[in-house]
C-alpha positions as CSV (number, residue, x, y, z in Angstrom):
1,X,-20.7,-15.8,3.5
2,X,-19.0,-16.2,6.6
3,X,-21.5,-18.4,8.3
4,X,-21.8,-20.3,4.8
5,X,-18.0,-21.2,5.7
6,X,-18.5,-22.1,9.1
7,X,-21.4,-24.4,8.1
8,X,-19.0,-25.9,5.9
9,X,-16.1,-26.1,8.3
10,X,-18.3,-27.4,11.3
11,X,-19.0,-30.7,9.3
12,X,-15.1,-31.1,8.2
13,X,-12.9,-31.0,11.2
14,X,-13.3,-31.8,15.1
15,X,-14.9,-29.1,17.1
16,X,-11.3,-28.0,18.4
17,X,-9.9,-27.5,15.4
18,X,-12.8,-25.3,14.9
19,X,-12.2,-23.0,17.9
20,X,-8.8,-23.2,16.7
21,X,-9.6,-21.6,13.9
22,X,-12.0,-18.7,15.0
23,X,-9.0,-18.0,17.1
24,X,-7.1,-17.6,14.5
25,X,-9.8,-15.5,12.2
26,X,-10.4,-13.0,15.5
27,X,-6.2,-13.2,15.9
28,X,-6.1,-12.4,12.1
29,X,-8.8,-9.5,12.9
30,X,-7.0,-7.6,15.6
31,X,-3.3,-7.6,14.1
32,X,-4.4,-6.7,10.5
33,X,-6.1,-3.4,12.4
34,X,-2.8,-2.7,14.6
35,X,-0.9,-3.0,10.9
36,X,-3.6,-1.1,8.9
37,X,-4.0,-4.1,6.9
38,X,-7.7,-5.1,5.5
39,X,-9.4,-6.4,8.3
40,X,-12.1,-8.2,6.5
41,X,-9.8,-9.7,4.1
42,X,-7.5,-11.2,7.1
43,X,-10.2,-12.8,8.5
44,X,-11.4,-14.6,5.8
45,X,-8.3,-15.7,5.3
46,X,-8.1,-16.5,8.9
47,X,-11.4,-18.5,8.7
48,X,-10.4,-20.2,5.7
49,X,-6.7,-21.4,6.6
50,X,-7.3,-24.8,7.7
51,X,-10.1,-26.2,5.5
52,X,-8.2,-29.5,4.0
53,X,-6.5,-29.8,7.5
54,X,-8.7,-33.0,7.8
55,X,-8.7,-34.5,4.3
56,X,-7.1,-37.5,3.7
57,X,-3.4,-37.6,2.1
58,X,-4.8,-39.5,-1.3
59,X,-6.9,-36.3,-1.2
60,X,-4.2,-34.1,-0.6
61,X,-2.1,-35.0,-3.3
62,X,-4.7,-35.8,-6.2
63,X,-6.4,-32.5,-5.5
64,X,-2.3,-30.9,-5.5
65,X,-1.8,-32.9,-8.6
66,X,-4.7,-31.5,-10.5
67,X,-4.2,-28.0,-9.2
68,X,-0.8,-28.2,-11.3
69,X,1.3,-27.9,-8.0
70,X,5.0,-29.3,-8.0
71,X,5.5,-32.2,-5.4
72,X,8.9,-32.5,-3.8
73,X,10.1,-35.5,-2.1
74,X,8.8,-33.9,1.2
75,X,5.6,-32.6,0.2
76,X,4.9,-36.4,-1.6
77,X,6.2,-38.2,1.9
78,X,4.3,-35.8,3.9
79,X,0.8,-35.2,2.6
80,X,-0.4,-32.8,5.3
81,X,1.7,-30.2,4.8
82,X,-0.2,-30.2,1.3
83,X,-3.4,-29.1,3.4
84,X,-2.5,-25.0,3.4
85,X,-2.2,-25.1,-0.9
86,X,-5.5,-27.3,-0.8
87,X,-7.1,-25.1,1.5
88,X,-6.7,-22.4,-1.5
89,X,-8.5,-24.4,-3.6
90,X,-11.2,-25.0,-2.0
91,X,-11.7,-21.6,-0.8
92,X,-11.8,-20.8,-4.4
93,X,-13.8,-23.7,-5.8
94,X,-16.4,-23.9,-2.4
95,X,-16.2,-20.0,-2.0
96,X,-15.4,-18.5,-5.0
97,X,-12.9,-16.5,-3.6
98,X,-11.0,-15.6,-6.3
99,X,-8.7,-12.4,-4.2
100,X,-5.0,-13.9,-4.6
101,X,-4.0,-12.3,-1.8
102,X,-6.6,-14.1,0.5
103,X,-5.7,-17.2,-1.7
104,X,-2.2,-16.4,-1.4
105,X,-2.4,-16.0,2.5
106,X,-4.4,-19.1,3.1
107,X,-1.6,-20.7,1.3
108,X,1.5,-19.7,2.8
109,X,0.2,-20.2,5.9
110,X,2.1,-23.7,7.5
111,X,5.5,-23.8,5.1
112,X,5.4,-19.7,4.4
113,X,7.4,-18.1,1.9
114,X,9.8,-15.6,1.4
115,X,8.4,-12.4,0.0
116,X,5.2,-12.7,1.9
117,X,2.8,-10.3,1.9
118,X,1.7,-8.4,5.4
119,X,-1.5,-10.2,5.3
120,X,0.4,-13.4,4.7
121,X,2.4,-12.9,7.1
122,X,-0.6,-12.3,9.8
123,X,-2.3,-15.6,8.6
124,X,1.0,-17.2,9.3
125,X,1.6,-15.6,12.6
126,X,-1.7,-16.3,13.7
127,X,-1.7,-19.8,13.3
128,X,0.8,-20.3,15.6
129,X,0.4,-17.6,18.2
130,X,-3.4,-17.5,18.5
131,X,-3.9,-18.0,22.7
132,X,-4.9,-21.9,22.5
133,X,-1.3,-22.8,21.7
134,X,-0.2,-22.1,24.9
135,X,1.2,-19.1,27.4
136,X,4.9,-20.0,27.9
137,X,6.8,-16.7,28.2
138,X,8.3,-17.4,24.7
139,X,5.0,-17.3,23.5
140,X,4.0,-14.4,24.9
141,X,7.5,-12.5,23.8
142,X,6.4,-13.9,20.0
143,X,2.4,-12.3,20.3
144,X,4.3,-9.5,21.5
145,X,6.6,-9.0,18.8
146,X,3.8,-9.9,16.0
147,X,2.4,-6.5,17.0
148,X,5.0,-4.3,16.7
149,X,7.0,-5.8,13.8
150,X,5.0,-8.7,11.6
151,X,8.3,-9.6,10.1
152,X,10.5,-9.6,12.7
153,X,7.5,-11.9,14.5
154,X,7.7,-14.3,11.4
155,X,11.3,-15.0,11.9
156,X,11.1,-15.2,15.3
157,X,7.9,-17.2,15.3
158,X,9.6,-19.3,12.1
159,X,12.5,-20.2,14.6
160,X,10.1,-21.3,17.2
161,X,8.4,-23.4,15.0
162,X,11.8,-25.2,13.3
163,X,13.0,-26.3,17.0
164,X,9.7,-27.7,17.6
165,X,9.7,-29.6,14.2
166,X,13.8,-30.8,15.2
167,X,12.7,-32.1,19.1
168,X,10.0,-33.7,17.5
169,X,11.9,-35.3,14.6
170,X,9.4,-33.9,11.8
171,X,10.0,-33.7,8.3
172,X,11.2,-29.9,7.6
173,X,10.4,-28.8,4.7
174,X,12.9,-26.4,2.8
175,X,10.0,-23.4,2.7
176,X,10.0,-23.4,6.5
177,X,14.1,-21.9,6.2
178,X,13.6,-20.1,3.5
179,X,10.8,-17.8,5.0
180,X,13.4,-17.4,8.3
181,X,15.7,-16.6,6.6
182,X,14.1,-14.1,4.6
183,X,12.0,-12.8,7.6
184,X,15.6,-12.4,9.5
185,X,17.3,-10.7,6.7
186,X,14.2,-8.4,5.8
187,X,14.6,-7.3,9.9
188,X,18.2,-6.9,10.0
189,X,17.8,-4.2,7.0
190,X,15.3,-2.4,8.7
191,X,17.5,-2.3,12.0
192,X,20.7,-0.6,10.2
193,X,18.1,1.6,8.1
194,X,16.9,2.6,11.8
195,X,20.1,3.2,13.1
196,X,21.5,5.2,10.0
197,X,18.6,7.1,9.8
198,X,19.1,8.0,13.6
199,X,23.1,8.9,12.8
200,X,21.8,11.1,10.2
201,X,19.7,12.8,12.7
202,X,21.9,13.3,15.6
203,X,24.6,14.4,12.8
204,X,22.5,17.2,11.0
């Protein structure tokens, strides 16, 4: 199925938005195998992430629309961020994928969400970190990070990604905080579990 999908893909979007997203799939591949995650499943999600990234707001929203999907102010104003949710259905409706947690991944992929699955949380990483999006040293910290703790990475890399929206005066949509927050609560529990657990030990 895969080259079925890149078929597809290679006749939707420019050619580098397609290496973009191979990145992404082989990105997908290599941290759902340091995490024990399904590595198959994480690259089709990887592969499948960005296929309404090119359609056309009308598009976007009527395809939202029928879908069911609730429209905020943001999401109307700002079509494109529609393009992960569409990118769902046609993963389904093209591919018949019908795994909610591929679906699911593909989906939370630009905005996130708090509560993410791990492999959600890959798709999401990946997007942003693969090595096309640059090599500044903050960059490099966040790839780090993704493989030693995926959700400590997401609210790191969810930080990154809010001051790049604010400097650029974009539209932020309240997902985006949500999922930071989450990610940065989620990691501070772990942290005092860690640290209690090592009290207990140097105690007993």
């Amino acid at each position: 199925m895969r080259d079925r999908i890149l078929t597809w893909i290679e006749h939707q979007v420019p050619q580098a938005r397609v290496q973009h997203i191979l990145r992404v799939e082989q990105l997908c591949g290599k941290l759902a195998q340091h995490h024990q995650l399904d590595v198959e499943k994480a690259k089709q999600a990887g592969l499948m992430h960005d296929l309404a990234k090119y359609f056309k707001p009308v598009r976007l929203l009527q395809m939202a629309q029928t879908e069911g999907l609730e429209l905020d102010e943001i999401l109307a104003g700002e079509p494109h961020l529609l393009h992960a949710d569409v990118s769902a259905i046609v993963a389904r409706e093209e591919f018949g994928v019908e795994d909610e947690e591929i679906l699911e991944a593909i989906r939370n992929h630009t905005l996130g969400n708090p509560q993410m699955s791990p492999l959600s949380c890959v798709v999401y990483l990946a997007d942003t970190l693969e090595p096309g999006r640059g090599t500044s040293a903050e960059l490099e910290q966040l790839r780090q990070t993704s493989f030693e703790n995926l959700v400590a990475a997401v609210w790191r890399t969810g930080e990154y990604s809010l001051r790049h929206l604010i400097e650029h005066q974009r539209m932020i949509h309240p997902r985006t905080i949500l999922t930071r927050n989450w990610a940065m609560q989620q990691t501070q529990k772990q942290h005092r579990t860690q640290r209690a657990s090592a009290s207990d030990r140097i105690t007993a």
